[in-house]
C-alpha positions, 0 to 999 in steps of 0.5 A: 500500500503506497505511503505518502509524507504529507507535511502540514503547514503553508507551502506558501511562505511569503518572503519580502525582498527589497528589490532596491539595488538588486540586479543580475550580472554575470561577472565572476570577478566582482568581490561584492556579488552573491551567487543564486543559482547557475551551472557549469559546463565542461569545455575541455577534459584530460583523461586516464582511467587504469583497469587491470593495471593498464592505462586507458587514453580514450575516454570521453566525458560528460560534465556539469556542474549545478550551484543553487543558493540554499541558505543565507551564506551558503550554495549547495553545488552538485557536480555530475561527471559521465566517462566512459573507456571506449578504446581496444574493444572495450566500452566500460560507461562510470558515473560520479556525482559530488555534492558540496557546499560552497559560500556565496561568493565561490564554488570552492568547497567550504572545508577544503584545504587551500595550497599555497604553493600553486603559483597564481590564482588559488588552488584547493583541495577537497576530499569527497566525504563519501567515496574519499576521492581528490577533487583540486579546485583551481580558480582564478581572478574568483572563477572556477578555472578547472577541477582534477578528480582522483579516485576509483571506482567500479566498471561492468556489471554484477559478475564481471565488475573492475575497479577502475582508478580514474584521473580526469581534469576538467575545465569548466565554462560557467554560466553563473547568476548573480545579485550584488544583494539579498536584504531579508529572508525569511525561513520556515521549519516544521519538525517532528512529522511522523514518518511511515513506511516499509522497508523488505516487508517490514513496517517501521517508523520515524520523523522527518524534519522540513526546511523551506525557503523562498527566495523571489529574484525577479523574475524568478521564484525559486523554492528551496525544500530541504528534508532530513529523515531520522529514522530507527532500525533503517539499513539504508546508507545515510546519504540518502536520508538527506535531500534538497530539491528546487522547485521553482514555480512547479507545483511538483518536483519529481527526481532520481538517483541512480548513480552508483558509487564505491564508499570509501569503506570499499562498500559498493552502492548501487541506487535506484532511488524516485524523490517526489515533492508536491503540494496537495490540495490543502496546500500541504507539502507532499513527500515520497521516497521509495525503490531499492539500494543494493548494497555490494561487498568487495574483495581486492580483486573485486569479486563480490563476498556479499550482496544485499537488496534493500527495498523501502517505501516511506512517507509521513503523516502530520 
């Protein structure tokens, strides 16, 4: 029986912005702009992935890079990467995806290290919580130039998996919005909703806690939904009990997560996650998470030693 998360309280949180020397520009170099929102592409990419202790040259690859303000000092930035080794008779497609927060006025990690020693502009160092990996920020006169990832991850499919311990430097072409000021804000919290659901046939139980913001940049008005589950006895790996959506002026939000990804533990996941955020005819905010997780154990050889499906449906009623 599907379970659906209705949070009561207004969706419709009225925010007052004074529009007095508001503006959108698109010039990375001014110290006195904040970020809103924007996105980054890649326009050039030097690559080597290695499997099997051989060295792979011809990888082509996908990138973006999303910045979306989520509170008063901080951009939530999520970056997509798809490579894929295509070269001697072998086509092996990976995935990454970072997620991080950076200030208002940089995409640079917050609590990354910065190396002084790198010559002109600035050049940062981040280590992605989850899987380890090396991300270096290299930004200049204030704009992201490029960032080098470093780390290794898993290729083909149950049976026949390969770690593979990748090298890409990517540069990036921005496409940035942003305002010389945002005067007041104002914020909505609603905590402690009961959370139902089923997890592999067995029911259990928790709370979930809501943020919302509105942030009206004309002509844009962009919700900003954060929600943290805070569930007993779960098995589903933490990372995903956390999720933000923007959903603009939609009156529903609907998204996936899919990409699997080597945890720093050795622990391999493999999501199939569906997101669903609306608001009901009551004007309460509706919030549905379901689908599977397969969790893989790996040797050093990367034979799979345990395999475990964890299949869930969630939601909460206020």
């Amino acid at each position: 029986m599907k379970k659906k998360l209705v949070i009561l309280g207004a969706i419709a949180v009225l925010f007052v912005l004074s529009l007095s020397g508001l503006y959108a520009i698109h010039d990375n170099s001014r110290s006195d702009v904040e970020i809103i929102y924007g996105s980054a592409y890649d326009a050039d990419c030097k690559s080597s992935v290695r499997i099997d202790d051989r060295n792979y040259q011809n990888i082509t690859v996908d990138s973006d890079l999303s910045a979306h303000r989520s509170s008063d000092d901080e951009v939530t930035c999520d970056i997509y990467i798809r490579a894929t080794v295509n070269e001697d008779y072998k086509y092996l497609p990976f995935d990454l995806h970072y997620s991080y927060k950076s200030s208002i006025h940089s995409l640079i990690p917050l609590d990354s290290g910065r190396d002084t020693d790198n010559g002109p502009g600035i050049s940062c160092l981040y280590k992605d919580p989850v899987s380890g990996d090396s991300l270096q920020f290299y930004e200049s006169d204030r704009a992201l130039q490029s960032i080098k990832f470093t780390g290794t991850t898993v290729v083909g499919t149950e049976g026949d998996f390969q770690f593979a311990q990748f090298d890409l430097i990517i540069s990036y072409k921005m496409d940035m919005t942003y305002v010389n000021s945002i005067e007041t804000q104002k914020k909505d919290e609603l905590n402690g909703c009961n959370l139902t659901g089923e997890e592999n046939g067995a029911e259990k139980s928790g709370t979930v806690n809501a943020y919302l913001e509105l942030n009206m940049i004309v002509p844009y008005e962009r919700k900003n939904i954060r929600t943290e589950i805070l569930l007993e006895g779960t098995e589903i790996p933490a990372e995903f009990l956390t999720y933000e959506a923007y959903v603009g002026s939609e009156t529903t939000y609907q998204s996936d997560n899919l990409t699997p990804y080597l945890r720093n533990d050795g622990i391999y996941i493999v999501p199939q996650i569906h997101y669903s955020i609306s608001v009901n005819d009551t004007g309460s905010l509706v919030l549905e998470m379901s689908g599977t997780v397969t969790i893989y154990g790996l040797d050093d050889s990367c034979n799979i030693t345990s395999k475990q499906i964890i299949e869930f449906e969630y939601g909460a009623m206020g």
